[in-house]
Steps between C-alpha positions, in 0.01 A plus 500: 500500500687302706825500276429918484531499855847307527646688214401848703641334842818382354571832307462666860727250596821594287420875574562466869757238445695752309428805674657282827810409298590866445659505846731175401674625216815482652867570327854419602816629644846318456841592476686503185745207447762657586315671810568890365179602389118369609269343250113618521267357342164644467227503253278757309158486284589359189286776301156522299371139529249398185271266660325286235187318663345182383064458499515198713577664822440862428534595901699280586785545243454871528554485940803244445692671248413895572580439931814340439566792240331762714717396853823504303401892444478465114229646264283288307273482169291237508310351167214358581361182283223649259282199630475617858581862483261608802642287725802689440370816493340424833853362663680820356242732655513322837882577496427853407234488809757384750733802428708441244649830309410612188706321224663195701224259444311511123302304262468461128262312338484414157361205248836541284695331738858452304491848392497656787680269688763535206517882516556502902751249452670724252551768763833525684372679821308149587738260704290266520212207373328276715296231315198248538436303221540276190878383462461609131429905620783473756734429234412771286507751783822334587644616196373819523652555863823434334551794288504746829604207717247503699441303826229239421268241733317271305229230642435318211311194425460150642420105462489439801512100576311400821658162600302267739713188624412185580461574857325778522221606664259491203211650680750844523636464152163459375376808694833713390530411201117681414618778669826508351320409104138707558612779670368800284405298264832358387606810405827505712877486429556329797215228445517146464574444170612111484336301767773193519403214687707145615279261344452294826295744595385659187162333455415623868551832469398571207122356596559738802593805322227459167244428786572825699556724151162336399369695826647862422212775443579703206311853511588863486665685778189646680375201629705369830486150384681521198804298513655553122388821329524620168777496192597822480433581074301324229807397332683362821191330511537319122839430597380322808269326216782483268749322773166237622522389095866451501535288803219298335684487163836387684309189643461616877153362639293807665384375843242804568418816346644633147175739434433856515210570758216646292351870622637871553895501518799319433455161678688139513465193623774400730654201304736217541697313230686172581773524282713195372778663342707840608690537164284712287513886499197531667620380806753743578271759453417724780108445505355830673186331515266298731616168300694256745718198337644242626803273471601156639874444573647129641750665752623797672791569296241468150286760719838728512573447139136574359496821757817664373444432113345881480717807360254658852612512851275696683315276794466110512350296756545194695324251741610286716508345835868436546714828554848348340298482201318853486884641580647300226278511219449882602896536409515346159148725354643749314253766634517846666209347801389211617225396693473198741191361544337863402342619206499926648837638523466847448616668797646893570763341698631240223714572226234479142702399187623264285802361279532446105257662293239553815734803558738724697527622868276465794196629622389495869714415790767683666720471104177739337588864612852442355376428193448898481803578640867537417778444736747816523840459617671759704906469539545734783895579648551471825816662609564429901782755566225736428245394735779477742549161535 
């Protein structure tokens, strides 16, 4: 209940932030360089937008990639995820609600996803595909967008490391870092995917953070004291299975959970693995889960080095006291976002995205609404004799 709520504040969040930046789009007026004409530059709607949602955040995804489309004046077709499709439903009528014309804002829904994603693709009145999702779908509708060059945004995956120094305030890590891991049940791109810890402290925390985890209520979403609901299929819930049995197979010792909680629904333990060794396959995988693993480095640098050995860079983490620190290790993660001594960073006003395979462009922040625009450059003559001068 409690997540419900956020996800319907913060989605009324990034409508109003948007709807305020409408009056900031600004342009910009120069002379030529040789001072005979002016240069104006302005910017229109990009075109159709595509706007393919993911099931994680069905409201939220829809609010932060339809306002930024919607304030840049462009139409959109959103594809709802065939897991939640009445959340999107719902969103899409609330837009139709608040007065939006016939035909700017609609919704398909479908359970044959690349098909139909394949045939809008295909058709060279669409300008545009926004994208939430797995890093292996991005790339496919990459390729598609190239055949009508079309402009693409893609937020892709993550493995997000979450990087607690050995000065930091370990209470707050602790406390973050089950925000940052649990929050909707793992199932996150942005969650904390490698918990990396300076072994001076390791031992510490990690009694700190298994003890708190060991506290989280699981339960459905009706009851207000439900602090990690559900996995969202059966079979996301055998790969949640499947991934506890690999960790195990690999050698990592499970600290808590690693079973499925027994009655109606798709329900998991929130589990932590120690693990000893970050060179199998399985370690670079984004989880999605609520499975938590953890990794001991000597040094800061060996924290740096273990954080940036992902093909991902969507959001990492990092905890510390001393602010040189935060600033410098902040620079060398090759990440779109970073939080300092956070695990929340989702915020209408910040720029959302990532680097490498996480994705393309920028979602959120004052950068968003130009996503759906193109700039437009107008050489205008001036001649002087003619206005008298």
């Amino acid at each position: 209940m409690g997540e419900a709520r956020g996800e319907f504040q913060l989605s009324a969040d990034f409508f109003l932030w948007y709807a305020e930046q409408i009056a900031h789009l600004h342009g910009t007026y120069a002379y030529g360089s040789r001072g005979a004409y002016r240069v104006v530059t302005t910017h229109q709607p990009v075109g159709p937008c595509l706007l393919i949602t993911p099931w994680n955040f069905p409201l939220l995804m829809i609010a932060r990639k339809a306002g930024a489309a919607l304030a840049a004046g462009c139409t959109v077709v959103v594809k709802s995820a065939k897991e939640t499709p009445l959340t999107c439903a719902l969103s899409v009528q609330a837009l139709h609600d608040a007065g939006f014309p016939a035909g700017v804002v609609n919704l398909v829904h479908t359970t044959t996803s690349s098909k139909v994603s394949a045939a809008l693709m295909a058709d060279n009145r669409l300008r545009k595909v926004s994208f939430t999702g797995s890093t292996g779908v991005g790339s496919t509708l990459l390729s598609q967008a190239a055949a009508n060059i079309t402009n693409a945004s893609m937020e892709l995956g993550g493995d997000g490391p979450f990087i607690v120094l050995d000065d930091a305030d370990l209470d707050l890590a602790a406390e973050q870092a089950i925000v940052c891991k649990f929050r909707n049940a793992g199932q996150a791109c942005v969650a904390a995917n490698r918990i990396i810890v300076d072994s001076r402290v390791a031992e510490e925390f990690t009694a700190k953070f298994v003890a708190l985890t060991e506290k989280l209520k699981v339960g459905d979403g009706f009851d207000p004291a439900t602090e990690v609901g559900p996995i969202i299929s059966a079979q996301q819930r055998d790969t949640v299975r499947e991934l506890v049995n690999g960790f195990s197979e690999i050698g990592a010792t499970l600290l808590t959970g690693g079973n499925e909680v027994p009655g109606d629904g798709f329900f998991f333990e929130p589990t932590v693995f120690s693990v000893a060794e970050a060179d199998d396959d399985l370690c670079h995988q984004e989880l999605f889960a609520p499975i938590a693993t953890i990794y001991t480095v000597d040094s800061v640098a060996e924290a740096v080095k273990v954080a940036n050995d992902t093909t991902y860079g969507l959001a990492a983490y990092v905890f510390t006291r001393n602010v040189d620190r935060a600033i410098a290790v902040s620079e060398r993660l090759d990440f779109g976002m970073v939080g300092i001594n956070r695990g929340i960073m989702a915020d209408p006003a910040a720029a959302f995205g990532g680097i490498k395979a996480s994705g393309l462009g920028r979602e959120g922040g004052h950068e968003a609404i130009y996503e759906f625009l193109e700039p437009k450059y107008l050489a205008i003559t001036v001649d002087e004799t003619e206005a008298g001068l």
